[in-house]
LOVOSE-384216 format. One line per 3 residues: their letters; for each residue x, y, z of N, C-alpha, C, O. Coordinates in steps of 0.1 Angstrom, whole numbers, always signed. Layout:
a> X:Y:Z:X:Y:Z:X:Y:Z:X:Y:Z  ...
***
This chain:
xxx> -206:+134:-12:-208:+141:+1:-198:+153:+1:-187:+151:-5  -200:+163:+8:-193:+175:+5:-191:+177:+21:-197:+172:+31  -179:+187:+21:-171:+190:+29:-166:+201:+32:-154:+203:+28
xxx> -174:+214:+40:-171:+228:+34:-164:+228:+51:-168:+220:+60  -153:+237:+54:-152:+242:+64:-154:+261:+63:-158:+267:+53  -149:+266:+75:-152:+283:+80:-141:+286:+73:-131:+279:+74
xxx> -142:+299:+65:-130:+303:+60:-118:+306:+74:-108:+311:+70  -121:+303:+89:-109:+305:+96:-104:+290:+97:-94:+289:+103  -109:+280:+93:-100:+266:+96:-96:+266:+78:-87:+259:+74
xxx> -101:+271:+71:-94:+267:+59:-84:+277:+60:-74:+272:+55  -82:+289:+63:-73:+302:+72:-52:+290:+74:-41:+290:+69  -65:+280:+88:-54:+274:+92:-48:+260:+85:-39:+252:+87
xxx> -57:+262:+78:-49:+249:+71:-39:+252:+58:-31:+245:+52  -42:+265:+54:-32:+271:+49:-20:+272:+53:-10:+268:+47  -19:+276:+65:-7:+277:+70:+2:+264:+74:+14:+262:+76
xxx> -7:+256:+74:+0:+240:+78:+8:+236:+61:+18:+228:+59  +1:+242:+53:+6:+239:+36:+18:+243:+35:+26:+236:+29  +21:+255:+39:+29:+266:+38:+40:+261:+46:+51:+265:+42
xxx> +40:+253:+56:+49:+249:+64:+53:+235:+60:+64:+231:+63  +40:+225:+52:+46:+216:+39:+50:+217:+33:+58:+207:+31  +50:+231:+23:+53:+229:+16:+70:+236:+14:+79:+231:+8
xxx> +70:+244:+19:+88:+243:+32:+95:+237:+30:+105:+239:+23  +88:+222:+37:+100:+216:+41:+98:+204:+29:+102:+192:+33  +92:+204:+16:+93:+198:+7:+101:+206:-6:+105:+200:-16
xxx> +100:+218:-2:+112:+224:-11:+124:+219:-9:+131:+215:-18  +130:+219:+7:+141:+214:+10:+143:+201:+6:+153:+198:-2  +137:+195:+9:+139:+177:+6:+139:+179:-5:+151:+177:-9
xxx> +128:+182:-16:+130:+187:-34:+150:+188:-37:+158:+182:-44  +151:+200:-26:+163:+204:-33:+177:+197:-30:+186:+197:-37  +177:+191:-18:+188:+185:-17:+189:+167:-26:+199:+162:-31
xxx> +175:+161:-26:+173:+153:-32:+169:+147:-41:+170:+134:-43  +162:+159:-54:+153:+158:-64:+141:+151:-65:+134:+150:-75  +139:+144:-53:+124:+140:-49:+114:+147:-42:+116:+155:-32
xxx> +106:+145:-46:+92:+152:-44:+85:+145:-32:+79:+137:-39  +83:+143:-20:+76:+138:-9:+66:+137:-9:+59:+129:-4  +62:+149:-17:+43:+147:-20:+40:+143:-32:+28:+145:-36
xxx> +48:+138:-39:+38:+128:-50:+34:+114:-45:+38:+107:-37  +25:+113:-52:+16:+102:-48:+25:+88:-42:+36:+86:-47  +21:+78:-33:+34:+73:-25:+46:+74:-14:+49:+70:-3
xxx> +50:+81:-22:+61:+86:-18:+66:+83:-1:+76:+77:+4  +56:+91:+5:+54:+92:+21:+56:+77:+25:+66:+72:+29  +44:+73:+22:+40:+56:+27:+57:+46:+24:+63:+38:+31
xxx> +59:+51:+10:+68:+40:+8:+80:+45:+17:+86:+36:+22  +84:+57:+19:+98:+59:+28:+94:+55:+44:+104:+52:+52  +82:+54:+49:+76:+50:+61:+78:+30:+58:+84:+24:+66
xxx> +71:+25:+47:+75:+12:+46:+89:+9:+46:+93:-1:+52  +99:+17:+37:+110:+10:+40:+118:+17:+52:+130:+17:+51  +114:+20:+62:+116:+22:+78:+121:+9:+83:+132:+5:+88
xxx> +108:+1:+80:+106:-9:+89:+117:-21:+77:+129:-22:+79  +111:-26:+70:+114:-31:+62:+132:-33:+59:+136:-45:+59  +140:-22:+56:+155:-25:+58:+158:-28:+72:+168:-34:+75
xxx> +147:-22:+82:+156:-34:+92:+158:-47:+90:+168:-51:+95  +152:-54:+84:+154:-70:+77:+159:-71:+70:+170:-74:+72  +155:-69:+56:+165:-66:+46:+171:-53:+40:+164:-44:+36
xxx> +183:-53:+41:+195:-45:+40:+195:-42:+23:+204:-34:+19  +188:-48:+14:+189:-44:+3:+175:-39:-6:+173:-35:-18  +170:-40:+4:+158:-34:-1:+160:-16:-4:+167:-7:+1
xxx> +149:-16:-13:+154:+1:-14:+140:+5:-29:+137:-1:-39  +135:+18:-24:+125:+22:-35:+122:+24:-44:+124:+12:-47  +119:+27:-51:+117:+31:-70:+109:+44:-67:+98:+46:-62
xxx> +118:+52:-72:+110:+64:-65:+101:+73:-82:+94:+83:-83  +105:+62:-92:+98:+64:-103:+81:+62:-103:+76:+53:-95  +76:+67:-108:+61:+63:-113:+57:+53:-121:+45:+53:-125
xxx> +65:+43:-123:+65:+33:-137:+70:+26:-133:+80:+28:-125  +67:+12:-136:+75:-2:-131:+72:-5:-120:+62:-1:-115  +82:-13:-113:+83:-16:-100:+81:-4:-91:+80:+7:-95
xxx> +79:-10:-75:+77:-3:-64:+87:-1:-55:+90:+7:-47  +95:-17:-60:+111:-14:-52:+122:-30:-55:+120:-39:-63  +131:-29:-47:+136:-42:-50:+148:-45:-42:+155:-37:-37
xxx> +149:-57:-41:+158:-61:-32:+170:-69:-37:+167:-81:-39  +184:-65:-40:+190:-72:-51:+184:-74:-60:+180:-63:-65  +178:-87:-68:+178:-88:-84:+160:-87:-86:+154:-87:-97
xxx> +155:-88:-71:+144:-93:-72:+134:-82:-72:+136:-76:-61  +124:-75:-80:+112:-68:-81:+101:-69:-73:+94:-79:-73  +97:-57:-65:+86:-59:-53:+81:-53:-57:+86:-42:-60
xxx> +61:-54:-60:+49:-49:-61:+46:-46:-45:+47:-55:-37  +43:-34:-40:+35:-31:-29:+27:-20:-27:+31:-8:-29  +15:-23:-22:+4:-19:-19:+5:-14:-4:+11:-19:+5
xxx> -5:-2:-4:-10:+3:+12:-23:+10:+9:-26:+16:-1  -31:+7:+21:-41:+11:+25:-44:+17:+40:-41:+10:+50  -50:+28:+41:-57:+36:+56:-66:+30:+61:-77:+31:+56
xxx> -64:+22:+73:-74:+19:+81:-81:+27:+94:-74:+31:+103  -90:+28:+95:-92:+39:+108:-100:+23:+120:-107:+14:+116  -95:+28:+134:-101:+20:+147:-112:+24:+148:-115:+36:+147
xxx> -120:+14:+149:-134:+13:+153:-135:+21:+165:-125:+22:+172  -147:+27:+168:-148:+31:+180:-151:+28:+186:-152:+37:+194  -157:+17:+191:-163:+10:+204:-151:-1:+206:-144:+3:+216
xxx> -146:-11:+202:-133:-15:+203:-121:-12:+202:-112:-19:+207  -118:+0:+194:-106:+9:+196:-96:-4:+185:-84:-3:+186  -104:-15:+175:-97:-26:+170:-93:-19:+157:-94:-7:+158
xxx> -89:-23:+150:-89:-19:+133:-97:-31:+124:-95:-44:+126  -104:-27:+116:-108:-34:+106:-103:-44:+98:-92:-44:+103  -102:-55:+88:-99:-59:+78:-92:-49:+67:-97:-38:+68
xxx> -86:-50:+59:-82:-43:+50:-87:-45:+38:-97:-52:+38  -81:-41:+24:-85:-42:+8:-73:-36:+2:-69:-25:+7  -65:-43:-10:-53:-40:-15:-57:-39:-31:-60:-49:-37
xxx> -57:-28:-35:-67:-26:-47:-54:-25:-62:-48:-15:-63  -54:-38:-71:-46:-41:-80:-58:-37:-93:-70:-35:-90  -53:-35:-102:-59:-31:-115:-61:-42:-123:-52:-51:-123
xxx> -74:-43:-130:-77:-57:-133:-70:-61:-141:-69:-74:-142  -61:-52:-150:-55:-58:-162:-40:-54:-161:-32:-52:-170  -38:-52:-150:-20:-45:-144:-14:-60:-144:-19:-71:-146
xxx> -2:-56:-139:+6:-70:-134:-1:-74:-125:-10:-67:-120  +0:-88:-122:-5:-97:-114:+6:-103:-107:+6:-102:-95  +13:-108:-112:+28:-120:-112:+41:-110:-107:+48:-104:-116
xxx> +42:-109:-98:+55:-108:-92:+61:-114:-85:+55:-124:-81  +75:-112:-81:+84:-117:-76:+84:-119:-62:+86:-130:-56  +80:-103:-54:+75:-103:-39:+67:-90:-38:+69:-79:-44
xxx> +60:-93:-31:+48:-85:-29:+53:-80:-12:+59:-87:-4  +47:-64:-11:+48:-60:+1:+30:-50:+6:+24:-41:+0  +28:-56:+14:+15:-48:+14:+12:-41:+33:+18:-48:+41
xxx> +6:-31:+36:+5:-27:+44:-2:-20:+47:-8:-12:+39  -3:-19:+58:-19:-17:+67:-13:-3:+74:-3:-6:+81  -18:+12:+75:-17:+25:+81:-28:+29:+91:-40:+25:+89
xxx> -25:+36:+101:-36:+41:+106:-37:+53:+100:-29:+61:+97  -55:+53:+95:-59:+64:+88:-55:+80:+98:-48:+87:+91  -56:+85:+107:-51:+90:+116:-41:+100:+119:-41:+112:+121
xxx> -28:+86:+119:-18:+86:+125:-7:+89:+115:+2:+98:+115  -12:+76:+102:-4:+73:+91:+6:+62:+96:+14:+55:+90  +2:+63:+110:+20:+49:+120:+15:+40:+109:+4:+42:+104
xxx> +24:+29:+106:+20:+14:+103:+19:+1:+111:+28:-4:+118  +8:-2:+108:-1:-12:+115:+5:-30:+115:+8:-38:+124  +4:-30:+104:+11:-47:+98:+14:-40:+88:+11:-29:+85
xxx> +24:-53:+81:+31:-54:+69:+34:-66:+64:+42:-73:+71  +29:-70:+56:+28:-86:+48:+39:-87:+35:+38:-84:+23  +49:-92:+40:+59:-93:+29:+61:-109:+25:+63:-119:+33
xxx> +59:-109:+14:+53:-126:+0:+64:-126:-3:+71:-117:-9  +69:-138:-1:+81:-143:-12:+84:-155:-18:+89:-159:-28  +77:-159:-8:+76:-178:-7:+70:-179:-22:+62:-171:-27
xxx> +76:-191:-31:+61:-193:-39:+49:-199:-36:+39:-196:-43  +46:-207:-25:+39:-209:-22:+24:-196:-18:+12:-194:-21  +32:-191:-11:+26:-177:-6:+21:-169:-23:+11:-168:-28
xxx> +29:-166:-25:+29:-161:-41:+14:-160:-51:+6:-152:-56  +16:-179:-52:+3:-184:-58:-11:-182:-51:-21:-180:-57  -11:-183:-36:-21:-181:-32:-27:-165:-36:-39:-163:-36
xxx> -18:-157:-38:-20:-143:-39:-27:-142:-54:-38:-137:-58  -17:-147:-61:-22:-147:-76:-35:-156:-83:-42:-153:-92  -34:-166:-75:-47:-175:-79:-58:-167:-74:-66:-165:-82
xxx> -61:-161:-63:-70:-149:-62:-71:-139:-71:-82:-137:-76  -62:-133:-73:-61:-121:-79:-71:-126:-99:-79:-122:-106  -63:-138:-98:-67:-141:-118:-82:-142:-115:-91:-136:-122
xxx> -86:-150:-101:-98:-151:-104:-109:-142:-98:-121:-145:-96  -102:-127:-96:-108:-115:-96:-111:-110:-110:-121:-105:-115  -98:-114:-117:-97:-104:-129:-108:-111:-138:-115:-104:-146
xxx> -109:-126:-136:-120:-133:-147:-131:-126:-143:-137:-118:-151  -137:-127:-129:-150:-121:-132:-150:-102:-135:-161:-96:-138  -143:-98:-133:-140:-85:-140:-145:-88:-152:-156:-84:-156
xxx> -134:-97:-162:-138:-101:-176:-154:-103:-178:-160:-96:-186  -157:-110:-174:-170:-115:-171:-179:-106:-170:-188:-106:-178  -180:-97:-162:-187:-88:-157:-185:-82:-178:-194:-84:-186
xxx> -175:-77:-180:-175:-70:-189:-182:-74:-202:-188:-66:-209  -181:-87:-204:-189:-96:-213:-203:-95:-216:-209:-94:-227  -206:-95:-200:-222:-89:-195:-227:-80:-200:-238:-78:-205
xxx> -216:-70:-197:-223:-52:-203:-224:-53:-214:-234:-48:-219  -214:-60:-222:-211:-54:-236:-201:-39:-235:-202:-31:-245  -192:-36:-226:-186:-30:-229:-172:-30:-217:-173:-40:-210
xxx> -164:-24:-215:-151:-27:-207:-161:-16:-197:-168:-7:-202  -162:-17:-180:-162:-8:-171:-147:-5:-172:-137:-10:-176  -154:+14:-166:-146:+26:-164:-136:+19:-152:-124:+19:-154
xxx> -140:+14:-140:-136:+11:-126:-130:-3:-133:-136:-10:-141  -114:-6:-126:-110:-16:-132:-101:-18:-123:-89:-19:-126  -108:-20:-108:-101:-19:-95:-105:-35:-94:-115:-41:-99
xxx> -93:-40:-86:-97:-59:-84:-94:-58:-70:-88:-47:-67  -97:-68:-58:-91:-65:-44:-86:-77:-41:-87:-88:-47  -79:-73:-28:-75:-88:-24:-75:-81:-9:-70:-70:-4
xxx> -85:-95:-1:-89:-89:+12:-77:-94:+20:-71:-104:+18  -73:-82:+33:-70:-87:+40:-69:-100:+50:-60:-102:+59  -77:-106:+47:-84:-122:+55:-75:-130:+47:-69:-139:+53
xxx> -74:-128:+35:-65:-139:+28:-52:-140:+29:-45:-149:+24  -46:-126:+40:-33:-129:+39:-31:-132:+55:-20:-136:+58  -42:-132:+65:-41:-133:+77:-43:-147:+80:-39:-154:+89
xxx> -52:-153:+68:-59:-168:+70:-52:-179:+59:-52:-191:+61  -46:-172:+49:-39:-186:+43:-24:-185:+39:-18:-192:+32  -22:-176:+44:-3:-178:+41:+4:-189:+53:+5:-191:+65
xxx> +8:-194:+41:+21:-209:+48:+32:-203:+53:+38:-195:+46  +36:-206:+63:+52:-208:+71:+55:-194:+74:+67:-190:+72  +46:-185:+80:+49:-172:+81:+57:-167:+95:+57:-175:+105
xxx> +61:-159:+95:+69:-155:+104:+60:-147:+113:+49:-148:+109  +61:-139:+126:+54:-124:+131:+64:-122:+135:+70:-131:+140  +73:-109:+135:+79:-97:+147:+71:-84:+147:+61:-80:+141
xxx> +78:-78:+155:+66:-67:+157:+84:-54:+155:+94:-56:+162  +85:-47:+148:+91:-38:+142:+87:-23:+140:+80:-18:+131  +93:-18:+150:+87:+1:+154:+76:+2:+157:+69:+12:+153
xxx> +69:-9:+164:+55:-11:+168:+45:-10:+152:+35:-3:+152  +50:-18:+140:+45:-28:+131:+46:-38:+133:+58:-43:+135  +32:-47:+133:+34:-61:+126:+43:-67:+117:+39:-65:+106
xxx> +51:-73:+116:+56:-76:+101:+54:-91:+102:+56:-99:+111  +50:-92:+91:+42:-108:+93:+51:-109:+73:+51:-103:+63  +61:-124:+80:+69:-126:+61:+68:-139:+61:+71:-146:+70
x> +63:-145:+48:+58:-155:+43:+67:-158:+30:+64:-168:+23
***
């Protein structure tokens, strides 16, 4: 589906770039990070919330490896845009989209829910427990089998090698979880 606007709102969305891209030169230059590569935003908005509880948490502002870590320990995390319904003004269920043949097995997982919108954050599901852990991962393997499977089928590897893990699973089966509510986020830690 395509999306053309009037050359006077593409006019004005220029100038909103222009005023992006500004104040990403500055941030560029005092810090050598780039705010608009991919992440970036979400994860300095996640760890907002997030060092209010833990004080050692802190980003990987690399492209490779981990997503972040807290002292010794390695954090995979995920975000996704949800937009409010409009007749209930609720938000939806989510989907946390892992690569079928990526890591699986981490240490602690952080995952989070945005308004498509706003970009505010919604909840945040931070895994540490092992118990919590396995529940994540025993899903996850038995995404990737039928990926495998699927592939067996074709006779060849699919191009799409997206696996999910619904938000229901982390609302409906995580043990011994915590709720606070943090800059008007959920944080729900298991």
């Amino acid at each position: 589906m395509s999306k053309y606007l009037e050359f006077e709102k593409v006019k004005e969305l220029n100038e909103y770039r222009r005023k992006i891209y500004a104040l990403r030169e500055e941030a560029y230059n005092k810090t050598g990070i780039d705010v608009l590569d991919t992440d970036t935003l979400s994860s300095l908005s996640i760890h907002e919330v997030v060092h209010q509880y833990d004080s050692e948490y802190n980003i990987n502002f690399a492209r490779t490896g981990e997503d972040g870590k807290s002292g010794d320990v390695l954090i995979e995390q995920k975000a996704t845009q949800l937009k409010k319904k409009k007749r209930s003004g609720l938000y939806g269920s989510a989907s946390f989209q892992f690569h079928a043949m990526g890591d699986i097995v981490n240490d602690r997982y952080i995952f989070a829910t945005r308004d498509k919108a706003t970009l505010d954050l919604i909840r945040i599901y931070d895994i540490s427990s092992s118990n919590n852990k396995s529940i994540i991962q025993q899903h996850l393997f038995g995404e990737r089998q039928q990926w495998e499977d699927k592939n067996k089928e074709l006779g060849h590897t699919q191009k799409r090698d997206v696996i999910l893990l619904p938000e229901h699973i982390l609302s409906n089966s995580l043990l011994n979880k915590t709720v606070e509510v943090i800059n008007n986020c959920e944080v729900v830690r298991a």
